[in-house]
N, C-alpha and C positions, 0 to 999 in steps of 0.2 A: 504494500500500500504506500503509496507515493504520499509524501508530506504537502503542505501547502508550500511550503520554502521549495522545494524541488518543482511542483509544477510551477512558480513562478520562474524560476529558473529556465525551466523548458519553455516556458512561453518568451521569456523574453531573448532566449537563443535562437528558436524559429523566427522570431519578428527579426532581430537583429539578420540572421542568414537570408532572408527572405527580401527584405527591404533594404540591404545592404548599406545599416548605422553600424557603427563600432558597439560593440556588446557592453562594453563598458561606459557605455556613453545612455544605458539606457538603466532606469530603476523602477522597482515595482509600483511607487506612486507615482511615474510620470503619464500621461494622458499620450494613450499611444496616435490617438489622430494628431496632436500636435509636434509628439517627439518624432515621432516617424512621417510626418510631411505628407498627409497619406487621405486620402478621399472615402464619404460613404462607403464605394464600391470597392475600394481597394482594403477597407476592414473586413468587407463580407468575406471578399478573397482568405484576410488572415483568420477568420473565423473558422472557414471553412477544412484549412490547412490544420487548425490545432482541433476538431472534433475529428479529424483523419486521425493524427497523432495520437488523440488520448481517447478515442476508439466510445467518444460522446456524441450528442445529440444537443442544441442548446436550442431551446425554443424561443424566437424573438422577441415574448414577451420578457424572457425571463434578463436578454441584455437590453433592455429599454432604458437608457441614464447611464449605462456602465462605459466610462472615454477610459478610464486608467486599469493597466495590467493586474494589480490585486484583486480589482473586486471581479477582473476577468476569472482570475485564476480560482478565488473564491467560487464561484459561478461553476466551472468545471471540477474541480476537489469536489464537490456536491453530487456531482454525476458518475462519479469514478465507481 
């Protein structure tokens, strides 16, 4: 069973490999539409890449308000 520190990790690994920021340039409260420079469509994309990865399902309503990777990741650790 995966930690919440670990799936944040993972998410913010994908984001970073995916949208090509330095990993280290990214933290669990930062607001991934603004840290990664990145459009409605281009979050469904990262959405869609991390319910591959952690083998979830996220229902739209459930990310309704969520911009930053905690309460992403909060959001997936629930579905695990």
């Amino acid at each position: 069973m995966r930690t919440l520190e670990q799936v944040m990790d993972e998410i913010l690994d994908l984001a970073a490999n995916h949208f090509t920021v330095p990993r280290n340039e990214l933290s669990y409260d930062d607001d991934f539409f603004k840290k990664l420079g990145i459009d409605s469509l281009q979050a469904l994309d990262l959405l869609t890449r991390l319910e591959q990865r952690f083998g979830v399902e996220l229902p739209d309503y459930e990310l309704q308000g969520v911009t930053d990777f905690r309460a992403l990741a909060e959001r997936i650790k629930a579905r695990i």
